[in-house]
N, C-alpha and C positions, 0 to 999 in steps of 0.2 A: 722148683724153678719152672716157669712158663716161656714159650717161645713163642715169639712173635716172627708173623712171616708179612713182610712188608717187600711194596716194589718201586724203585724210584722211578723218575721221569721218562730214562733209559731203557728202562723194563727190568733191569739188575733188579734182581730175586733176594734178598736177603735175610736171612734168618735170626733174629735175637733173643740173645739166652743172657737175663739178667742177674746176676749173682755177686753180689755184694759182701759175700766173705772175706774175701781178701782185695787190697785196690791195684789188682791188677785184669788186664785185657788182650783177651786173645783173638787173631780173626786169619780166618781161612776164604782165599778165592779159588773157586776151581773151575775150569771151562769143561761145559759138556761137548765133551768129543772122546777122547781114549782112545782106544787102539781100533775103535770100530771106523776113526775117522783118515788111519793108514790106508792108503792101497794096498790090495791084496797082495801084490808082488812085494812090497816092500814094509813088512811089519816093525812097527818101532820108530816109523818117521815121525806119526803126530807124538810122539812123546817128547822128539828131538827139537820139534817144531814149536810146542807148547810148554814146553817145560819151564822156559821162562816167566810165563803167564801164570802157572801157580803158582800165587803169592801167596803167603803169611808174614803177621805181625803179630809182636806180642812188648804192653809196653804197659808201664805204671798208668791210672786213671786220669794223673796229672799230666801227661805225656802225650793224652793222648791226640790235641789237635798237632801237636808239631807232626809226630809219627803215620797219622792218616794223612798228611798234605803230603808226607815223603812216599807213603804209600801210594797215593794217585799219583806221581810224579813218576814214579819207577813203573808203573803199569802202562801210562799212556804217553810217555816219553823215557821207553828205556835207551838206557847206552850199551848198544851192542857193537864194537867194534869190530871190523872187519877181518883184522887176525887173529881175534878170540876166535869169532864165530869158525873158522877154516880152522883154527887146530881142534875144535869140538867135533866140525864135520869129517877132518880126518881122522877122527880117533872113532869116528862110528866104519866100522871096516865094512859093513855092506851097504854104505849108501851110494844110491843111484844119482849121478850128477846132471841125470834130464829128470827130475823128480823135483819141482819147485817146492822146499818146504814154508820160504816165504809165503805160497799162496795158499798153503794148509793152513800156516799161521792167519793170513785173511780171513778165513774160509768162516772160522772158527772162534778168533779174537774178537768179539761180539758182547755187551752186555747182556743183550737179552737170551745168547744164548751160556750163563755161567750165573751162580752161584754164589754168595757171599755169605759166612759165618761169621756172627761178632759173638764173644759170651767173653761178661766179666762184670768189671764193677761202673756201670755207666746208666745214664737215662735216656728208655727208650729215645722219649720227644726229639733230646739233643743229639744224639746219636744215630735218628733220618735226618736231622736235619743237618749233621756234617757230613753224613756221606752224601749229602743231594748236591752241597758244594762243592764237595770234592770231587766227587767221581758222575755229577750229572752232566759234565760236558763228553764224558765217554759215547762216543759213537761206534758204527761197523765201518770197515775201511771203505775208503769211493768205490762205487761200483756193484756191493752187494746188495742182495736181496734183499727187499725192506722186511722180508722173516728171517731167520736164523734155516740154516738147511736142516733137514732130517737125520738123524743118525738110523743109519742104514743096519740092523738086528737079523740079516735074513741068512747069516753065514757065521762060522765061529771065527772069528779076530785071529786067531792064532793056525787056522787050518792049514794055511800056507807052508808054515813051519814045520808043521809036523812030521816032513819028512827029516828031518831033521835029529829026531828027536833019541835018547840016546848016545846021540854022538858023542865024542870027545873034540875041542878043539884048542887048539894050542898056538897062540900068538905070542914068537919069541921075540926079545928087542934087549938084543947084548947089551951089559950097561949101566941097565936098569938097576939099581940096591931094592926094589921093594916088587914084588909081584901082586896083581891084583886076580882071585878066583871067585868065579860067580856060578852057582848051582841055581837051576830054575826049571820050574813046570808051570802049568797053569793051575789059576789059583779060583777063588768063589768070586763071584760079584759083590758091589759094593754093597746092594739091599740084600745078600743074605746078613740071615742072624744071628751068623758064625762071622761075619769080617771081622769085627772087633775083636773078639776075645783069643783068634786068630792071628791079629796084630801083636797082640799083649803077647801070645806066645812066643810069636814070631823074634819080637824084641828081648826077649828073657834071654832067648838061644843066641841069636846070632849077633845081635848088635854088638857095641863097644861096650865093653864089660859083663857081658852075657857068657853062660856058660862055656859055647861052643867056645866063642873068640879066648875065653880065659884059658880053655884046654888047647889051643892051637898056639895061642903066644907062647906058650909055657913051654912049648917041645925045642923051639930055636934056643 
């Protein structure tokens, strides 16, 4: 399989991987920003910020002009309503309410600054030429920079934290029938040549259906 890296009008970067095995189609968006694009005080906002903005689709080859027009449509006019978004923000227990994540999401919701994967069963030709319809009227919000800003590498993302580290911490909420536990450390970047194979592990163990989860369901 050969990848083609093409850029539309936007400057959106796009990657395609043409593979005609089976008629189906996959496509990944990712914004370059990550946790380098939190303030130092407050690790974990651009994830909160942007998390919306990661998009995927995955749809039959027949499928696929409807699915990219719904695609471009949830990217550049999403529905965030205003009650969701407050029970998301209070379920993050250290966010700062003078920390505008709206303007992280500006900062950063950019085409030229993010990333597109297509790989499936599709031709190149027609396949710039529906995302240049689709996603070529994507702009940076009023205001910005006519570049994308720099992601800022001169400190580790997570140092903040660190004191932290260790800890135990325990948020009780009488009531509840299900408990949710999350274990974490810092992990490789996405260009080492361990993330992959890392991932795959990662999922064997923990995910749904994976060893860990089958050994912990099984003890209730």
């Amino acid at each position: 399989m050969l990848t083609d890296l093409v850029e539309l009008s936007n400057g959106l970067r796009v990657y395609l991987v043409e593979d005609h095995t089976v008629p189906l189609l996959r496509g990944s968006l990712l914004i370059r920003a990550g946790q380098w694009a939190s303030p130092p005080d407050k690790v974990g906002l651009a994830s909160a910020a942007l998390n919306s903005l990661t998009l995927d689709f995955f749809c039959s080859s027949e499928d696929v002009q409807t699915v990219v027009q719904l695609f471009a449509e949830v990217l550049m006019s999403p529905a965030m309503p205003d009650d969701r978004l407050q029970l998301y923000k209070d379920q993050m227990c250290d966010t700062n309410p003078a920390v505008d994540d709206g303007a992280v999401a500006n900062d950063w919701e950019r085409p030229d600054a993010a990333v597109l994967g297509v790989v499936g069963d599709f031709s190149p030709l027609d396949m710039v030429s529906l995302l240049e319809r689709q996603l070529g009227a994507w702009h940076p919000a009023p205001g910005q920079p006519h570049t994308p800003r720099k992601v800022q590498q001169n400190a580790e993302p997570l140092a903040p934290a660190a004191k932290h580290a260790g800890l135990l911490y325990v948020v009780d909420r009488p009531g509840l029938a299900q408990a949710s536990v999350v274990v974490a450390e810092p992990g490789v970047r996405l260009e080492e040549p361990d993330s992959y194979p890392l991932e795959v592990l990662s999922t064997a163990f923990n995910s749904f259906g994976g060893q860990l989860f089958d050994q912990v369901s099984g003890m209730a």
